[in-house]
N, C-alpha and C positions, 0 to 999 in steps of 0.2 A: 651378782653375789659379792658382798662386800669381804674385804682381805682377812683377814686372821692376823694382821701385822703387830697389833700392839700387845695381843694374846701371847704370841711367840716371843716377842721382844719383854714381855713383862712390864709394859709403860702405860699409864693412862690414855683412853680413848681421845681425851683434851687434848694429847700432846701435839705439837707443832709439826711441822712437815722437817724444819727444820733440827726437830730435837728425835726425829723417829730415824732422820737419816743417818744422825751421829749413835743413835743406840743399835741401827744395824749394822752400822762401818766397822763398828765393836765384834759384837757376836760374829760377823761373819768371817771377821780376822781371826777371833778363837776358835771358832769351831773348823776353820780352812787348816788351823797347822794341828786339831785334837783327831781329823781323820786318817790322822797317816798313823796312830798309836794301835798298837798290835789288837784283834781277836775284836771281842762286842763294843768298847769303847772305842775304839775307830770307827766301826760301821755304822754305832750311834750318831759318833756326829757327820760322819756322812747325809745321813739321812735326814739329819735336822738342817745341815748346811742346806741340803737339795729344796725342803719346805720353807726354809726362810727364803730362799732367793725368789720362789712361787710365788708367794708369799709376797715379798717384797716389788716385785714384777707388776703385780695385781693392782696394788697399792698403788707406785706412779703412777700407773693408766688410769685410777680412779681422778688421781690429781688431774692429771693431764685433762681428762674430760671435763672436771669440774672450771678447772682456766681455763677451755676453749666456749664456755658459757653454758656447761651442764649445769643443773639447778638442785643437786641431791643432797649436799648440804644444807640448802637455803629453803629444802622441803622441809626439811626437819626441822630447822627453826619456825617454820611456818608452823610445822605438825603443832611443836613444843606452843604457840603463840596461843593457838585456838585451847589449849588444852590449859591455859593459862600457868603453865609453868615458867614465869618470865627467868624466873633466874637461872633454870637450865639452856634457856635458847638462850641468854645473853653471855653465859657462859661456852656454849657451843661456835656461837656468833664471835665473840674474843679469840679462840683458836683460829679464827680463819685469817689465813697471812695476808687474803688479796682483797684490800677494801677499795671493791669498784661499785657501781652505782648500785647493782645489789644487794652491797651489805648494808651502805648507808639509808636502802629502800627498808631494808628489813630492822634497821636499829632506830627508825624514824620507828615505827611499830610499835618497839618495845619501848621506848622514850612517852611516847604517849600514853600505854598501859600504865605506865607510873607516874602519868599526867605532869610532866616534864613539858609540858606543852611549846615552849619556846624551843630547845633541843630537836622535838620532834620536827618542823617545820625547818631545822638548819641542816638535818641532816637530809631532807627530803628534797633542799634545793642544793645538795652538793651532789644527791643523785642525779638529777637532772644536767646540772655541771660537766660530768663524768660521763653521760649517758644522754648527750642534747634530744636525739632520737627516740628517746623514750619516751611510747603519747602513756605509759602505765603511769610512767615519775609522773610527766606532766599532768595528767588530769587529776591526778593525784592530789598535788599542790597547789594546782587551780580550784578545785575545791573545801579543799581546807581554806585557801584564802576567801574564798565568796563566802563561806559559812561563818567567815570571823570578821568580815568585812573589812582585813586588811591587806586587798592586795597591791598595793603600792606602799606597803610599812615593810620598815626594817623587821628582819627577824628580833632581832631584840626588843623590839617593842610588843611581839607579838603576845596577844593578851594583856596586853596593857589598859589599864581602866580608863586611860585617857582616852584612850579611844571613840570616848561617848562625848557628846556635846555637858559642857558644864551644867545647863539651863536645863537637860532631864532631870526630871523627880526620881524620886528614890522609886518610887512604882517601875518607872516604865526601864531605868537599870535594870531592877529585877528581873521584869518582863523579859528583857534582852539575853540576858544572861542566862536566864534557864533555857530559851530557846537558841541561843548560842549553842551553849552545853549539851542540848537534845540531840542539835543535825550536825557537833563534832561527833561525836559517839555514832551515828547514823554513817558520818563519810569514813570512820576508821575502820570501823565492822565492816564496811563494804570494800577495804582495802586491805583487811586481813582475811577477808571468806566471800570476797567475790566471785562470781561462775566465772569462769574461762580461766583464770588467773588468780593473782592475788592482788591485782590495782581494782582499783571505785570505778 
């Protein structure tokens, strides 16, 4: 069950762990000296004081679970990816304070959705970086590089036209290129809506 925290605090769902801590350190200093005032307005904020700390209680465990490697944030961005709401999940994705191999797995994602394609491939290998043990990042990035045939290039060069021998005709470019473009599209769909998981 998720909190009711930003409900009760009146703060956007966006907000920071760290801007929900300062909007509760608030209220719950007000509402701690408005329950000692005589008759229904004391008892009121009793009662609100008692649902925010619940309330707020709820909230850390959520955190705490998501830092210890829960993925329920990262589902929703996931959710938001397939539903092609890019700018909600990058959005939702920007709130998250702890960018571990995770996020930069899920902003590799969204980077390619907006064919950012260089981006995507740098954030893919700082997943791996962050997360050496991950064969999801790894094969991940081992196939986006076999599909672009550059796995010994710099990310900056990735996509780069040079890439191709001078001495191709403009046909067999083309050729390449579409089938480039085919089996990127082929590895990233099977890393946004893969069975078992969300890696290729």
């Amino acid at each position: 069950m998720d909190s009711n925290i930003f409900k009760l605090l009146g703060i956007p769902h966006t907000s920071s762990e760290q801007e929900v801590d300062a909007a509760y350190n608030a209220l719950n200093a007000q509402l701690s000296e408005d329950r000692f005032k005589p008759g229904n307005e004391g008892n009121d904020a009793a009662k609100r004081l008692n649902d925010l700390n619940l309330e707020y209680r709820m909230y850390k465990e959520q955190q705490s679970r998501k830092q210890a490697g829960g993925n329920t944030g990262y589902d929703e961005v996931d959710r938001l990816i397939k539903e092609n709401k890019i700018d909600q999940a990058q959005s939702l994705l920007d709130g998250m304070m702890d960018r571990n191999g995770e996020w930069h797995y899920m902003q590799s994602i969204i980077f390619y959705k907006r064919d950012w394609i260089t981006e995507c491939r740098k954030h893919l290998v700082t997943a791996l970086q962050l997360d050496p043990g991950n064969q999801k990042y790894r094969n991940s990035l081992e196939k986006l590089d076999q599909v672009v045939g550059n796995g010994q290039s710099n990310a900056n060069n990735f996509g780069d036209q040079t890439r191709y021998n001078n001495s191709q005709s403009a046909y067999q470019r083309g050729q390449q290129d579409a089938l480039c473009n085919c089996m990127l599209t082929y590895c990233l769909i099977q890393m946004c809506c893969g069975g078992g998981g969300r890696g290729c």
